[in-house]
DRENZALO-713670 format. One line per field, with one value per atom (N, C-alpha, C): residue number from 1; atom name; x, y, z. Coordinates in nm, 2 decimals, padded with zeros to 4 digits. Each point is the difference from the previous one (the first is absolute). Example, Ala and Ser with C-alpha at 12.3 -4.5 7.8 and 13.67 -1.06 7.14 Angstrom:
<pts>
nuvo <- [1	1	1	2	2	2]
tilo <- [N	CA	C	N	CA	C]
X <- [01.32	-00.09	00.09	-00.04	00.09	-00.08]
Y <- [-00.57	00.12	00.12	00.11	00.11	00.11]
Z <- [00.78	00.00	00.00	-00.07	00.00	00.08]
</pts>
This chain:
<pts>
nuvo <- [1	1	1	2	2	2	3	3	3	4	4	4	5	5	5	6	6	6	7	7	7	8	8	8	9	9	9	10	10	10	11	11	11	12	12	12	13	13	13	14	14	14	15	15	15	16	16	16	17	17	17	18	18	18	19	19	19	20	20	20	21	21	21	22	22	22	23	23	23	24	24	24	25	25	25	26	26	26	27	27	27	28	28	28	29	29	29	30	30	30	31	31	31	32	32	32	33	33	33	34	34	34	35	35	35	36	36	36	37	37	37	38	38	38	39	39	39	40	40	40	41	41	41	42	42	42	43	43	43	44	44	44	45	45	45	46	46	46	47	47	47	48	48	48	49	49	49	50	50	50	51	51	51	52	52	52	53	53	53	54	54	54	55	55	55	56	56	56	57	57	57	58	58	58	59	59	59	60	60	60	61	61	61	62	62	62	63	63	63	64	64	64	65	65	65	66	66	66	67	67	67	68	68	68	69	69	69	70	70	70	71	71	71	72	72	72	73	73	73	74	74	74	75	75	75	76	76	76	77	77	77	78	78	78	79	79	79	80	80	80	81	81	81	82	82	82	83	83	83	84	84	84	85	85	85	86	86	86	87	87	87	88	88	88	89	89	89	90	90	90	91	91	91	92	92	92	93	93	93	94	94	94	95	95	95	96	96	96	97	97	97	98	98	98	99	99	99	100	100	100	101	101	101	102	102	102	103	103	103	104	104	104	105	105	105	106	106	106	107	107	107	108	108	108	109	109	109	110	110	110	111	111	111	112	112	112	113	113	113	114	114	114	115	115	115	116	116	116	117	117	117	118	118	118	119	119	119	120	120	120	121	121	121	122	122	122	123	123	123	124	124	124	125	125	125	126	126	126	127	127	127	128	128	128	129	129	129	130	130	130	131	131	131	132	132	132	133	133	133	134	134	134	135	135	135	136	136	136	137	137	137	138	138	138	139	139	139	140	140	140	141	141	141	142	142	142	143	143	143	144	144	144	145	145	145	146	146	146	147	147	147	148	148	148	149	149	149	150	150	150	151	151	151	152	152	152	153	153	153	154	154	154	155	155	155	156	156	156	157	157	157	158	158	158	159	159	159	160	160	160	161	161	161	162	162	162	163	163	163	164	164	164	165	165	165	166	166	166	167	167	167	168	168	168	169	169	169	170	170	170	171	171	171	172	172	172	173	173	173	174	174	174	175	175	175	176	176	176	177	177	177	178	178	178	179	179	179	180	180	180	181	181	181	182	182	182	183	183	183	184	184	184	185	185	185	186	186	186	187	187	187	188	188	188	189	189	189	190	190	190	191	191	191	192	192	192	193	193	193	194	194	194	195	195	195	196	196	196	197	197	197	198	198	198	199	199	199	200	200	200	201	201	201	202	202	202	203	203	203	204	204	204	205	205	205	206	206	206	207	207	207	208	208	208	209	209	209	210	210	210	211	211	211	212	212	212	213	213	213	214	214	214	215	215	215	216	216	216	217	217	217	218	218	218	219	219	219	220	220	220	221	221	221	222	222	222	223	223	223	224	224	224	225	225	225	226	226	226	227	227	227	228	228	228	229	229	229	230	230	230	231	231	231	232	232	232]
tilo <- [N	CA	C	N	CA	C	N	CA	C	N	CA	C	N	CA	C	N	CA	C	N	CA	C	N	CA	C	N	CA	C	N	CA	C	N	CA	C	N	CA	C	N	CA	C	N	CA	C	N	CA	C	N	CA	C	N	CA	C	N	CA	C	N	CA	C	N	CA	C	N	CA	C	N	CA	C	N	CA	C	N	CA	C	N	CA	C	N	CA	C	N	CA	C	N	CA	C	N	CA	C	N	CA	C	N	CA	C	N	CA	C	N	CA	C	N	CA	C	N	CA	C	N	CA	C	N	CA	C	N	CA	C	N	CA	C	N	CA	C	N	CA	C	N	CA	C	N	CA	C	N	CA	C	N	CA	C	N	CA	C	N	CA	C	N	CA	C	N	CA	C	N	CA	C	N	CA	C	N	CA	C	N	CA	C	N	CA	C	N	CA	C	N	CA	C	N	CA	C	N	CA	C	N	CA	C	N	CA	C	N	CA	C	N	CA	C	N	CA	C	N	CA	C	N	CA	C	N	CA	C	N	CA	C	N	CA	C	N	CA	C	N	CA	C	N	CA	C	N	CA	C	N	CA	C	N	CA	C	N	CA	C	N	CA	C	N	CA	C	N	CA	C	N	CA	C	N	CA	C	N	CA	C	N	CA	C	N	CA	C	N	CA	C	N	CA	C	N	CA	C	N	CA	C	N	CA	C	N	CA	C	N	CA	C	N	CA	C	N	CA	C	N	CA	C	N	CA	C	N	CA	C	N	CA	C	N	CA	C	N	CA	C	N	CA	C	N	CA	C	N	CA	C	N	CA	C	N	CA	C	N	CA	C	N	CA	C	N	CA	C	N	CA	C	N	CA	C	N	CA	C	N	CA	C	N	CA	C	N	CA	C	N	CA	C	N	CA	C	N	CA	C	N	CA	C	N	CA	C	N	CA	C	N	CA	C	N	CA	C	N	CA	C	N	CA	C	N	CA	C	N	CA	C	N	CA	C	N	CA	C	N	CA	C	N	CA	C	N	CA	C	N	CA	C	N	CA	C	N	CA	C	N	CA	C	N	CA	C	N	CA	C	N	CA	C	N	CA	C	N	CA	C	N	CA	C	N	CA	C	N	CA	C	N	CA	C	N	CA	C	N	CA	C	N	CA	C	N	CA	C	N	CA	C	N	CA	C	N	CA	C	N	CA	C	N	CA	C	N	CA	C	N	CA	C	N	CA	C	N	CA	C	N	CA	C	N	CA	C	N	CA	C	N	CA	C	N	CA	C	N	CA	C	N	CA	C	N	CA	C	N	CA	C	N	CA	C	N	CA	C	N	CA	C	N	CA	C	N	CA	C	N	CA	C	N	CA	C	N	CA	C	N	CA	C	N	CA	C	N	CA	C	N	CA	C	N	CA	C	N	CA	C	N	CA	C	N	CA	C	N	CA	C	N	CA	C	N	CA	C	N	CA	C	N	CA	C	N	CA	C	N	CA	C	N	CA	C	N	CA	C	N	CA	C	N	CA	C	N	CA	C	N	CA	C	N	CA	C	N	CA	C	N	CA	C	N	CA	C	N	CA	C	N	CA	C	N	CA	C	N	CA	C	N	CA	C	N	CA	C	N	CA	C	N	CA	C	N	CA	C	N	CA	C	N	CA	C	N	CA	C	N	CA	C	N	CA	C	N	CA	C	N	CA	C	N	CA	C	N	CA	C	N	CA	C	N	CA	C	N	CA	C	N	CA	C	N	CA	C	N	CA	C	N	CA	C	N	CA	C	N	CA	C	N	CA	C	N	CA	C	N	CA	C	N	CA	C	N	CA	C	N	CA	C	N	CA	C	N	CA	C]
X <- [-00.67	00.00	00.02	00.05	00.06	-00.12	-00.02	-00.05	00.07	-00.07	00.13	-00.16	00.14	-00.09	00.06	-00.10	00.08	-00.05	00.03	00.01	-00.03	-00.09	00.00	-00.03	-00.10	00.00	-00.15	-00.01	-00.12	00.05	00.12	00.04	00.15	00.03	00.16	00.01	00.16	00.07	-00.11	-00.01	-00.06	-00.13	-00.05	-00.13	00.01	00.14	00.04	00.00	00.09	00.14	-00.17	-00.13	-00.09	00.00	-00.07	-00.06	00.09	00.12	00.07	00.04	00.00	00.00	-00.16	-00.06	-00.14	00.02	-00.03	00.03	00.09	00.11	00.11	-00.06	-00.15	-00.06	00.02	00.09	00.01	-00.11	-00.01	-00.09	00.05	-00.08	00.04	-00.09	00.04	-00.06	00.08	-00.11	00.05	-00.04	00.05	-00.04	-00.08	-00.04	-00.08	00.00	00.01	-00.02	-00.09	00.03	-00.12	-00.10	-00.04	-00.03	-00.05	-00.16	-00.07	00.01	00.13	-00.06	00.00	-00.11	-00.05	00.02	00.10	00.06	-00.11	00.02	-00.07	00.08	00.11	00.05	-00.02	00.04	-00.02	00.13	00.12	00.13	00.03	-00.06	00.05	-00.14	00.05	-00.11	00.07	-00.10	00.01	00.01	00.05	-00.01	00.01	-00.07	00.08	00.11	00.10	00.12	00.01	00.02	00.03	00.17	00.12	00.13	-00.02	00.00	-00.05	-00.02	-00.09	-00.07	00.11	-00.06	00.09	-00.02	-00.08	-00.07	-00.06	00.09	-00.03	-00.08	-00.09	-00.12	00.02	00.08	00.00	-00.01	-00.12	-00.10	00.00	-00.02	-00.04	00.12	00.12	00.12	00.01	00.02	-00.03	00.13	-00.01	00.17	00.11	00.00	00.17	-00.05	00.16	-00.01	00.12	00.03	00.16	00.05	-00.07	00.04	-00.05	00.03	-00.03	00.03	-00.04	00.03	-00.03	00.05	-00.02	00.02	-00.09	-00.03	-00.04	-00.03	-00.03	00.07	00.00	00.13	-00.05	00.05	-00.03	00.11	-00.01	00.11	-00.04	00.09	-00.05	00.13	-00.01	00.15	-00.01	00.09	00.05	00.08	00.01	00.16	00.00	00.14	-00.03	-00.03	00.03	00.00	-00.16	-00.11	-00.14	-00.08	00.08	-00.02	-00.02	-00.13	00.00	00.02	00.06	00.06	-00.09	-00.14	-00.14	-00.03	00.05	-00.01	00.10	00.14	00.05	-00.07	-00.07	-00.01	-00.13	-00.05	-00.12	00.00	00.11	00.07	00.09	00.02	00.08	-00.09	-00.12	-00.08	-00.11	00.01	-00.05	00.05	00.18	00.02	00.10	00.04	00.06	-00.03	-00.06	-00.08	-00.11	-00.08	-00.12	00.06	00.14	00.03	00.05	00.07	00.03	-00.06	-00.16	-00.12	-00.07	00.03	-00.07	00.10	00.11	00.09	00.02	00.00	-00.04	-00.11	-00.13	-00.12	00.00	00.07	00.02	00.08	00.10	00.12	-00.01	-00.13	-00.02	-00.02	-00.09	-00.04	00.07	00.10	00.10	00.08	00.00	00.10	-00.06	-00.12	-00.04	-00.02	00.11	00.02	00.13	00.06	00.11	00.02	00.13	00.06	-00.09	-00.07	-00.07	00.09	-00.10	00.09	-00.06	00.06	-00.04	00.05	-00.06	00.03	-00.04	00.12	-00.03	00.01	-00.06	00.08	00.08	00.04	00.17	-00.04	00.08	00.03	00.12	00.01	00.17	00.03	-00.07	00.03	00.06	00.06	00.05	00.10	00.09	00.14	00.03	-00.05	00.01	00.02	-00.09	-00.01	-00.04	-00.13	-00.08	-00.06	00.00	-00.04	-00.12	-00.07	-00.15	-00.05	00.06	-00.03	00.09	-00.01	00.05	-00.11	-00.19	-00.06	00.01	-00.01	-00.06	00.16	00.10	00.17	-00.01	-00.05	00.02	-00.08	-00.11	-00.09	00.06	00.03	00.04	00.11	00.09	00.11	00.01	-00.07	-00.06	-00.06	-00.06	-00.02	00.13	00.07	00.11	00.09	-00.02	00.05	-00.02	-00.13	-00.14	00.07	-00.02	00.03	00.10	00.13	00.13	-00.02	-00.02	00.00	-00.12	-00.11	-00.13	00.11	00.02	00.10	00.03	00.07	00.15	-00.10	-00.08	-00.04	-00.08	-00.08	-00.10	00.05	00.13	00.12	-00.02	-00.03	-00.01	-00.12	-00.09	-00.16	-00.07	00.01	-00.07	00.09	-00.07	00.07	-00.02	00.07	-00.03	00.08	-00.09	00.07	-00.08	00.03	00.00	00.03	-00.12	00.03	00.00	00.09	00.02	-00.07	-00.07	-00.06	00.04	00.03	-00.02	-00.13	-00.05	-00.11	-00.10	-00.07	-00.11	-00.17	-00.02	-00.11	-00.14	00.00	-00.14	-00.10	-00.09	-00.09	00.07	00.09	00.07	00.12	00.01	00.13	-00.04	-00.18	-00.05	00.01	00.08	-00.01	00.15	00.05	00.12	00.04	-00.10	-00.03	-00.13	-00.05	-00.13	00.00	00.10	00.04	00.08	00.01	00.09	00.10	00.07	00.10	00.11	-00.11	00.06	00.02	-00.07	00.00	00.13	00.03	00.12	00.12	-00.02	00.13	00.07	-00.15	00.08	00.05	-00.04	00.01	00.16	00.02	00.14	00.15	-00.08	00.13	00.02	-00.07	00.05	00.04	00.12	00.05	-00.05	-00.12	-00.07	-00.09	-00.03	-00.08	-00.13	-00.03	-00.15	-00.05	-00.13	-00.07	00.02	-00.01	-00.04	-00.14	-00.03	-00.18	00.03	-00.13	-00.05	00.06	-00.04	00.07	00.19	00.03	00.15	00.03	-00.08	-00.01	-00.02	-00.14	-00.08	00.07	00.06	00.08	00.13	00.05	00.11	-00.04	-00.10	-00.08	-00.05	00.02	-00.13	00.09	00.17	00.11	00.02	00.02	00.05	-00.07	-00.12	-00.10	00.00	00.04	00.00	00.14	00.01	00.05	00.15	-00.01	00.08	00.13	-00.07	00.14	00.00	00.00	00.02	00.14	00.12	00.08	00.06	-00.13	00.00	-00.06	00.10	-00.02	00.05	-00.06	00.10	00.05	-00.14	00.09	-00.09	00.08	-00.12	00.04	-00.09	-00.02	-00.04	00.11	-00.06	-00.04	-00.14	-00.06	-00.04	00.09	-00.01	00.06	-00.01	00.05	00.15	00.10	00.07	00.10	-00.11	00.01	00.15	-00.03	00.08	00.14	00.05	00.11	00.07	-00.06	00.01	-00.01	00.12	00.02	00.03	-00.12	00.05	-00.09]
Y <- [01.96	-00.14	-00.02	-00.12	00.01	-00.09	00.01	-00.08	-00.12	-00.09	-00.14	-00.06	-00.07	-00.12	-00.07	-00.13	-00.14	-00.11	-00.04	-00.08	-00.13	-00.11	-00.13	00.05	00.05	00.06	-00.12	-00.11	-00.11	-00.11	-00.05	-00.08	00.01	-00.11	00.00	00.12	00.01	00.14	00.09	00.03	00.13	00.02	-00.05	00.02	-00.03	-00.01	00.05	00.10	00.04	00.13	00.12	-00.02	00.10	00.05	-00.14	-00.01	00.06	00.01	00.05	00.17	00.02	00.15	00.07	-00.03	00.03	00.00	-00.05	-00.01	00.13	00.01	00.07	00.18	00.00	00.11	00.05	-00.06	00.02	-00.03	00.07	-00.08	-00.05	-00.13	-00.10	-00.01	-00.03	-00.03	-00.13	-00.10	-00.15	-00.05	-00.07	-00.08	-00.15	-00.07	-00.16	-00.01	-00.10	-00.07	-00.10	-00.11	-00.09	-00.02	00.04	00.03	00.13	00.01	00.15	00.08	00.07	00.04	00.13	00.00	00.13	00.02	00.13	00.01	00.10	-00.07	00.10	00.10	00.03	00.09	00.13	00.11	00.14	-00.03	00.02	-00.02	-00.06	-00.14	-00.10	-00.02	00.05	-00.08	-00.07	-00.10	-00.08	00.03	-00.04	00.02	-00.08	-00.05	-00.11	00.06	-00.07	00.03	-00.15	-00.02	-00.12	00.06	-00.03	00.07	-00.06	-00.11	-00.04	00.07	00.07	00.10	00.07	00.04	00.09	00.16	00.02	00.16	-00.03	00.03	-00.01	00.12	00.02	00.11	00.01	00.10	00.05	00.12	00.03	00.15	00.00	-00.12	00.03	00.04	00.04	00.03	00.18	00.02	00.16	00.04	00.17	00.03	00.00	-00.05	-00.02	-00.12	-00.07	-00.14	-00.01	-00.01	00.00	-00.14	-00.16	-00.11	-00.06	-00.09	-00.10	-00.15	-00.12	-00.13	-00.07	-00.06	-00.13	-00.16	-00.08	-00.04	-00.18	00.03	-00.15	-00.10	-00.10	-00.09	-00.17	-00.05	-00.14	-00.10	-00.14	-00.07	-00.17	00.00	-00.07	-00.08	-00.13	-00.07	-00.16	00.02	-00.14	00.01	-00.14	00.00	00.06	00.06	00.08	-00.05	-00.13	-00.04	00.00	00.04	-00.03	00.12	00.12	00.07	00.10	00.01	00.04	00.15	00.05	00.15	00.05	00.02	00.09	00.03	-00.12	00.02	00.09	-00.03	00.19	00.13	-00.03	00.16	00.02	-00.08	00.03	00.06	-00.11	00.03	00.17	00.03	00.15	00.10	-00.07	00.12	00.10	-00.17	00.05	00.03	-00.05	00.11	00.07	00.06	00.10	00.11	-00.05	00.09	00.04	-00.05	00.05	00.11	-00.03	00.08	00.13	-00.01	00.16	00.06	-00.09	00.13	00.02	-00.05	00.07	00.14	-00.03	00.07	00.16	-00.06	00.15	00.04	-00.04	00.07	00.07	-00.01	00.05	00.10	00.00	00.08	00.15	00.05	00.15	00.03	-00.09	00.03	-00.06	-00.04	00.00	00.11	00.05	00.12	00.19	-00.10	00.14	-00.03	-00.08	-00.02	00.02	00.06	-00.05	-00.11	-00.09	-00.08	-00.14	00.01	-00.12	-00.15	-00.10	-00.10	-00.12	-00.08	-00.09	-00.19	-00.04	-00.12	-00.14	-00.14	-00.07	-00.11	-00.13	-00.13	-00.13	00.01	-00.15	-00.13	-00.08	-00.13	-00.05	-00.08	-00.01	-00.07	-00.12	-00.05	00.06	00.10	00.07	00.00	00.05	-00.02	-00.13	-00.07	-00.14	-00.11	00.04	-00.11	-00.18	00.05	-00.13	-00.10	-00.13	-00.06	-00.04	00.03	00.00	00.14	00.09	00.10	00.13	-00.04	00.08	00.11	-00.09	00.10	00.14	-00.03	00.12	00.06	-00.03	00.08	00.08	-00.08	00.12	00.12	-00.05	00.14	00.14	-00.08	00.06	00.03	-00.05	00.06	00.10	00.05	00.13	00.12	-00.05	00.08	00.08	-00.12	00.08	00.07	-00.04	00.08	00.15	00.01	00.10	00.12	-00.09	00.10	00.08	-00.09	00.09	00.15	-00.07	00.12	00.05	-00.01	00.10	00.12	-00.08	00.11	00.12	-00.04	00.09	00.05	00.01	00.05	00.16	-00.12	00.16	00.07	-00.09	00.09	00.17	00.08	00.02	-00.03	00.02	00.01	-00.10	-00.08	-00.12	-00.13	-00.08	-00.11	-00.11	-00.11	-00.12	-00.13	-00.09	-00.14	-00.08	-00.12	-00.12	-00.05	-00.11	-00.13	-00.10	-00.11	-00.13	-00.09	-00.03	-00.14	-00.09	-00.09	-00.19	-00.04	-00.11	-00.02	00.02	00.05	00.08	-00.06	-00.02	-00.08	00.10	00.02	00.05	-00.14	00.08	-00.12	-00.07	00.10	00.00	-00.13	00.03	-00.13	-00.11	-00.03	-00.09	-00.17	00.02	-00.19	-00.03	00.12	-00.05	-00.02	00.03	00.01	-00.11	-00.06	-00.05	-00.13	00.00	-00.17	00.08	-00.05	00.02	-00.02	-00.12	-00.04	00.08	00.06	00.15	00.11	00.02	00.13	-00.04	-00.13	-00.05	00.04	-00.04	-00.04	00.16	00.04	00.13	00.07	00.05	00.08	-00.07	-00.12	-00.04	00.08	-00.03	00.06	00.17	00.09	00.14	-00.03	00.12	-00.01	-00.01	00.13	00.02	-00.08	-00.12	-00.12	-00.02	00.14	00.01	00.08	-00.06	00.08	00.13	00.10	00.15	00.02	00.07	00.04	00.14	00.07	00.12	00.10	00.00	00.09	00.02	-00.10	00.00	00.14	-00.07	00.13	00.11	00.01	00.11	00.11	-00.02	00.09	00.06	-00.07	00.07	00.05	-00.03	00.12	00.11	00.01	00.12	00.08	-00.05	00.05	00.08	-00.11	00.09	00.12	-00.05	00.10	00.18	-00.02	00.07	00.13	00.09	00.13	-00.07	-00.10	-00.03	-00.07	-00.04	-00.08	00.11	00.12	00.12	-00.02	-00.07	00.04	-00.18	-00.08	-00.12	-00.03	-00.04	-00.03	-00.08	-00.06	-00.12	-00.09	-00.03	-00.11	-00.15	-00.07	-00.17	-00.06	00.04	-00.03	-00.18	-00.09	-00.08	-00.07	-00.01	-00.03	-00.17	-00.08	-00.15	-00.06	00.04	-00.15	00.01	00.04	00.01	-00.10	-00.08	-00.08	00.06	00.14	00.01	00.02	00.03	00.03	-00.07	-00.10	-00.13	-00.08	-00.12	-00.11	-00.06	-00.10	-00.04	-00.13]
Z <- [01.07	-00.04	-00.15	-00.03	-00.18	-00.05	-00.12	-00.11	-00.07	00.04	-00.03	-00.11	-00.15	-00.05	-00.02	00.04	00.01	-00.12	-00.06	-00.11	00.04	-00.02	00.04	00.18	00.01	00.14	00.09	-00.10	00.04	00.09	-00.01	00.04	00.12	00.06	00.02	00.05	-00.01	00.06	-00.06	-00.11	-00.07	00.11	00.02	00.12	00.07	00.08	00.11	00.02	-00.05	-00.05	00.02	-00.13	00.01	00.15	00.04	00.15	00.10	00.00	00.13	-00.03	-00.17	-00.01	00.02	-00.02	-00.01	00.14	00.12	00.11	00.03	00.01	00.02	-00.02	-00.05	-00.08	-00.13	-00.06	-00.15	-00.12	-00.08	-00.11	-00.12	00.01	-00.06	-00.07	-00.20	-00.06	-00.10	00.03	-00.04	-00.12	-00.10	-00.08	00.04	-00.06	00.00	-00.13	-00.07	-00.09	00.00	00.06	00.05	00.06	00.13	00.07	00.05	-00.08	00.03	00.14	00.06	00.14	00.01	00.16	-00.01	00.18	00.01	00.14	00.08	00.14	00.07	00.11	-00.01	00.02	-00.13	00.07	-00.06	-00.09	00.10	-00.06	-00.08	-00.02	-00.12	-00.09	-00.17	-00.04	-00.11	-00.09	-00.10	-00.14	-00.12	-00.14	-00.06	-00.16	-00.03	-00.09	-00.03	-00.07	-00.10	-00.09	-00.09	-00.08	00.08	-00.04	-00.16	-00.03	-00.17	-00.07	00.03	-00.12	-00.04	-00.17	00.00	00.00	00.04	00.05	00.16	00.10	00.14	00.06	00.04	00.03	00.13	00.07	00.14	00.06	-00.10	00.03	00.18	00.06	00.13	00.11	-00.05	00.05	00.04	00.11	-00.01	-00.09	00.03	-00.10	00.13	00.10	00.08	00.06	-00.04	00.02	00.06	00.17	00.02	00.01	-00.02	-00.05	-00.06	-00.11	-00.05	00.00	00.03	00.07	-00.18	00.02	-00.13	00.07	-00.01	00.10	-00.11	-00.13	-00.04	-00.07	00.03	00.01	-00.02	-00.01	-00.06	00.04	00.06	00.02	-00.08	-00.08	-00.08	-00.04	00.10	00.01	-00.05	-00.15	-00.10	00.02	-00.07	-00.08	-00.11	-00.06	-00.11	-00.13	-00.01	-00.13	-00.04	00.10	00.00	-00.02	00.00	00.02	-00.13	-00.06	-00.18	00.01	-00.14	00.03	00.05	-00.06	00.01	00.15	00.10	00.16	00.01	-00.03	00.05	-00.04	-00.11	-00.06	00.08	00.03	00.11	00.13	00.05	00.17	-00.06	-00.09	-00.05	00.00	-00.07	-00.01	00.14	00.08	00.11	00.10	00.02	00.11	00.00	-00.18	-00.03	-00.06	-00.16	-00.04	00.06	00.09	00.07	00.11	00.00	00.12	-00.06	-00.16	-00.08	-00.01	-00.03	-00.06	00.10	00.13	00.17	00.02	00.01	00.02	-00.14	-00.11	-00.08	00.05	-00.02	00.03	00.12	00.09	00.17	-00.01	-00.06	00.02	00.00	-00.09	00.02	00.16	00.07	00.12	00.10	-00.03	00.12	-00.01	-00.18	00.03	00.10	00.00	00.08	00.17	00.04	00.10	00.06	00.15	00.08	00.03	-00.07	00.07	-00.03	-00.18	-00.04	00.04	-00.01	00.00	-00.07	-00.09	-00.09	00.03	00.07	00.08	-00.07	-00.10	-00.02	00.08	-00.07	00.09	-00.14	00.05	-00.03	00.07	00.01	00.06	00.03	00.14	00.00	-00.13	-00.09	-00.07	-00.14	00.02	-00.12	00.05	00.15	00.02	00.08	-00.02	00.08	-00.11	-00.09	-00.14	00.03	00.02	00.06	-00.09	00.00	-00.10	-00.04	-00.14	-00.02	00.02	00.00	00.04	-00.13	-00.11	-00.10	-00.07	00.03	-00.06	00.08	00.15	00.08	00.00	00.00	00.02	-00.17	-00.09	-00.11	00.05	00.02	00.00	00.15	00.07	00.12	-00.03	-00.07	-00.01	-00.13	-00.06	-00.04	00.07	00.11	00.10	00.07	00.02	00.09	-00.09	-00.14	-00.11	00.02	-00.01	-00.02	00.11	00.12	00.10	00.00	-00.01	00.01	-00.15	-00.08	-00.10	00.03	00.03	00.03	00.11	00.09	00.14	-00.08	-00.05	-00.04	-00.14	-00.08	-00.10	00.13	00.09	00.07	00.14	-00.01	00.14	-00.10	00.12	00.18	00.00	-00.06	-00.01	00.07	-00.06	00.02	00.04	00.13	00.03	-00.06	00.02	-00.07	00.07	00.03	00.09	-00.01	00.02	-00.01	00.11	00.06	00.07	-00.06	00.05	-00.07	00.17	-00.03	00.10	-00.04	00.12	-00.02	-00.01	00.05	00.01	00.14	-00.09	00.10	00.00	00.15	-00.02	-00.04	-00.13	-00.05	-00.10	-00.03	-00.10	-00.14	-00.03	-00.16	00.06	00.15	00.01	00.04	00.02	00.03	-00.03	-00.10	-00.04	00.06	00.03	00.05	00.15	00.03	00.16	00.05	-00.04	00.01	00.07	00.06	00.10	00.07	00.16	00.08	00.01	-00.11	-00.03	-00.08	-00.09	-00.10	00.06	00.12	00.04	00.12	00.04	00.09	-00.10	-00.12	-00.08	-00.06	00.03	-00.09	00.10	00.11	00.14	-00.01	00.02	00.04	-00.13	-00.10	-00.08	00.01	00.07	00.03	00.13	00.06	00.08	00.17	-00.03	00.13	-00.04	-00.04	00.05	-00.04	-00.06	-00.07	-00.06	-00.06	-00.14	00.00	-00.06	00.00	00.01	00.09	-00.04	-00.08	-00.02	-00.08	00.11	00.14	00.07	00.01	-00.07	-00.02	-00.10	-00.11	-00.10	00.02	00.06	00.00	00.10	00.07	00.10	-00.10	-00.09	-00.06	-00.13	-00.04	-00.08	00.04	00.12	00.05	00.01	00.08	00.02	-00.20	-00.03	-00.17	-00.03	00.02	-00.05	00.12	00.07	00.10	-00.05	00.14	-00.04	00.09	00.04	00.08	-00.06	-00.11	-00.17	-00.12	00.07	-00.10	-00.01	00.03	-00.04	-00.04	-00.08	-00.08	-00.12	-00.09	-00.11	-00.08	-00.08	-00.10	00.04	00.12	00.05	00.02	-00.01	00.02	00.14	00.05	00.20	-00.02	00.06	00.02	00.11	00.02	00.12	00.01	00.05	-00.01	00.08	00.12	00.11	-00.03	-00.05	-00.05	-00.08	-00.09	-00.06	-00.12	-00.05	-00.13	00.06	00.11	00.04	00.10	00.06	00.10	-00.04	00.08	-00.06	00.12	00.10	00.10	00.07]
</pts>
């Protein structure tokens, strides 16, 4: 069984994603930030992680790590003119740079593994170009930056991918879901008719992460009703 750590592993997909590898018998070790928790499975436990800092402490990581999940994300939808620079460098710092200096600090201990694999997430709204939605497409679209050159920097060694989701009903997409009217309106503009849940996700992560996308890399999976590529 492999050693998976998951990043933003309290909430949403990310505590899914723990919950169904931990399950699956793998060990999982998860970050929280918020929210002190403490698991009662063997398989999965808790840590806090604050990606902010600038000295990140993840003493509790054994030495082989064959995935790493990055997992925290922010949706935070103006218009741009409202939007002060200091909120990009914010939304940058937390789900890019938090995600370089997870990703250095790991990288010894994926290299002492077969067939590591290094798994981000995107948003359709970086190839769709959605409106109000410039803070979260900059930041995300550094990710998908991130990725393609991360690939190709740690080809053959190490994998590297990206999902891009629509919208997915976790807590973070809450205000936008919070009437049945919202949750009608949005379901109608993807093609197959409705929201994404966490298990949308979490099944094509476990796939990435797995020995079974050994021969996948550099690539941005997008999993969305097939909103980015449909037009109907």
């Amino acid at each position: 069984m492999a050693n998976y750590f998951i990043v933003g592993a309290s909430s949403g997909i990310g505590k899914s994603l723990a919950q169904q590898l931990s399950a699956s018998g793998h060990k999982v070790y998860g970050s929280y930030y918020k929210n002190d928790l403490v698991s009662d499975q063997n398989q999965l436990e808790y840590h806090y992680v604050n990606v902010l800092e600038d000295m990140i402490n993840l003493d509790f990581l054994p030495d082989t790590i064959n995935g790493v999940v990055y997992c925290p994300g922010s949706i935070n939808l103006k218009p741009f003119g409202r939007i002060r620079p200091s909120e990009f460098i914010e939304d940058f710092n937390l789900q890019v740079t938090g995600a370089i200096k997870i990703i250095q600090a790991v990288l010894p201990k994926l290299k002492n593994v077969e067939n590591p694999a290094i798994l981000l997430f995107s948003t359709v709204a970086v190839q769709n170009g959605l409106p109000f939605h410039t803070q979260v497409s900059v930041s995300k679209g550094a990710i998908e930056g991130l990725t393609k050159a991360l690939a190709a920097e740690l080809a053959p060694k190490i994998r590297v991918n990206c999902i891009a989701p629509s919208l997915i009903d976790t807590p973070l997409a809450a205000s936008l879901l919070n009437t049945d009217q919202k949750k009608e309106a949005n379901a109608l503009r993807h093609p197959l008719k409705r929201i994404g849940t966490t298990d949308d996700i979490v099944h094509m992560a476990e796939f990435l992460l797995s020995d079974k996308a050994s021969w996948i890399t550099g690539q941005i999976l997008h999993v969305d009703g097939g909103i980015s590529t449909l037009k109907i």
